[in-house]
N, C-alpha and C positions, 0 to 999 in steps of 0.2 A: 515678535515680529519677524524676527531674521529664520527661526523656525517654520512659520506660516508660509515663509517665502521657502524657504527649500521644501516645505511641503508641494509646491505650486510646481516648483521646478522639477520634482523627481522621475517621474517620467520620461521629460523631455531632453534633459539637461543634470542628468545622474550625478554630472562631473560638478556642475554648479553649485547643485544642492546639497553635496557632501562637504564643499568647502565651505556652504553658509552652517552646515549643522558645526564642522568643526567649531567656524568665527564664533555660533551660540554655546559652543561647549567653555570655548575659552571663555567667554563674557561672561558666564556662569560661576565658572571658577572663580576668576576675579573678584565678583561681585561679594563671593562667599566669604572670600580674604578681607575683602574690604569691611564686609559686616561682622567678619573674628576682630581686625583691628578696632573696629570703630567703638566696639563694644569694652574691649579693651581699656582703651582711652577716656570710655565714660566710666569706666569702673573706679578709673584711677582717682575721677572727681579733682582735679589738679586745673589749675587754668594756664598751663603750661600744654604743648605739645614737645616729642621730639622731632629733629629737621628730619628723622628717617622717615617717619609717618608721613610727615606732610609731602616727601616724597614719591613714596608708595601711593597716595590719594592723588599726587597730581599723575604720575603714571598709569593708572587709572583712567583718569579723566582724559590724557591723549590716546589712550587704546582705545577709547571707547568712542572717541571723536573720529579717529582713524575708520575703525570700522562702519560707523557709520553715516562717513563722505567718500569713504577710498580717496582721501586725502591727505598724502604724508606729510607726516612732524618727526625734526629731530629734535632731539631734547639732549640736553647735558646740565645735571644737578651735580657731578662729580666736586664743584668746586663748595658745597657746602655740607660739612661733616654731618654723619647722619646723629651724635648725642647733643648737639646744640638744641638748647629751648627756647620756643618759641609760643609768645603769647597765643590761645590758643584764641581767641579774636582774630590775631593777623591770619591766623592757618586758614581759619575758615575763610577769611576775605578774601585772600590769594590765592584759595581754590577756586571759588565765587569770579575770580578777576581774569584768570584763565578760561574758565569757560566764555564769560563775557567779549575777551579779546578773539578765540578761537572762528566766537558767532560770527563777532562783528568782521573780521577780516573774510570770510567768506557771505556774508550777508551785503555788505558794502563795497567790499572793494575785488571783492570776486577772485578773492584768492587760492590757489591751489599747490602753495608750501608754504609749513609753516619752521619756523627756529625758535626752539622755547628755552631759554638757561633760566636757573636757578640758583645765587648764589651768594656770599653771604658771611658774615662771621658773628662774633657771638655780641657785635654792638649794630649788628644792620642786617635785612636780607631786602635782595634785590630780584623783583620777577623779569624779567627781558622777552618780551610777545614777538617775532617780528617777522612779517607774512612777506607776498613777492605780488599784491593786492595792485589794482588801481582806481585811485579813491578821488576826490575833490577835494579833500582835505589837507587844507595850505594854511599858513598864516593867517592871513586877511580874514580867511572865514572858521578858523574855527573854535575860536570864541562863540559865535551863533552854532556850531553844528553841536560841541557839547553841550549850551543849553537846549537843544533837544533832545537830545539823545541821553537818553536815561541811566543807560547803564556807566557810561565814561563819566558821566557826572557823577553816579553814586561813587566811584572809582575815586576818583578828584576828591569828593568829598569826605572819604575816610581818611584817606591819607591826610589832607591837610590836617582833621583834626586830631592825627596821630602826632605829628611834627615831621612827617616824611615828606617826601617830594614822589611828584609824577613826570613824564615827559613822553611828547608822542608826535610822530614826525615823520610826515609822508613826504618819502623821495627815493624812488626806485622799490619803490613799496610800503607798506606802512611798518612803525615800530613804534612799540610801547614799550613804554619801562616805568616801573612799580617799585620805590623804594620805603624800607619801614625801618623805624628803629625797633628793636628790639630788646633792650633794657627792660626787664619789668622792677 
């Protein structure tokens, strides 16, 4: 898509269209790393991941959020060493759970920064989402807003039956946080 659009632009907007080709070359790249990783990791057949991978996957996944809302995310994983293992269940969820919070905080609460940490040690990891959104989402009601809302529920729902905790708290914006043990 980001190609088709610098197709569209090139013409008119030469300078545009070279920065979406770059944005497609980077996403390219990435993509490719991601598929050497990922393939990697199935080779391994382990049901373990390292924290570096799940790193690299959520890195990833805000490049590519980035580019395609022109939305900036800082992020800071620094605090969790990348050979710590983690169940590779939680990798996936907590990939799964960032994208989820990314939507929702611009789908809902019409967010336009996000602050994403990652971090953790070798008996917990902790995901921290937290936008500068403005949402309806208070005490009183939202108990009713996650039984609709699909994805916060599945969210809730993993965790509890991990033995983790969740917490999410709209004031001066919204914030999630995603806690797991990580004991296998």
């Amino acid at each position: 898509m980001t190609l088709d659009a610098a197709d569209v632009l090139y013409d008119r907007k030469p300078e545009e269209a070279r920065k979406r080709m770059n944005d497609a070359n980077s996403r390219i790249r990435g993509s490719l790393e991601s598929i050497r990783r990922a393939v990697r990791v199935l080779d391994e057949e382990s049901t373990e991941m390292l924290a570096g991978d799940l790193k690299c996957e959520m890195e990833n996944i805000i490049n590519e959020f980035m580019m395609d809302t022109d939305i900036h995310v800082d992020s800071d994983f620094g605090q969790l060493t990348d050979d710590i293992k983690i169940p590779r269940d939680h990798a996936v969820f907590l990939t799964g759970a960032l994208q989820e919070l990314l939507t929702n905080g611009v789908k809902h609460g019409h967010a336009s920064e996000f602050v994403v940490f990652l971090l953790g040690d070798t008996a917990h990891i902790r995901l921290e989402v937290t936008d500068n959104g403005r949402s309806d989402f208070n005490g009183s009601n939202s108990k009713a807003k996650i039984e609709t809302g699909f994805g916060v529920r599945k969210i809730i729902s993993y965790v509890e039956k991990c033995g983790g905790k969740t917490e999410f708290v709209n004031d001066n914006g919204f914030k999630s946080m995603v806690e797991l043990k990580i004991n296998v």
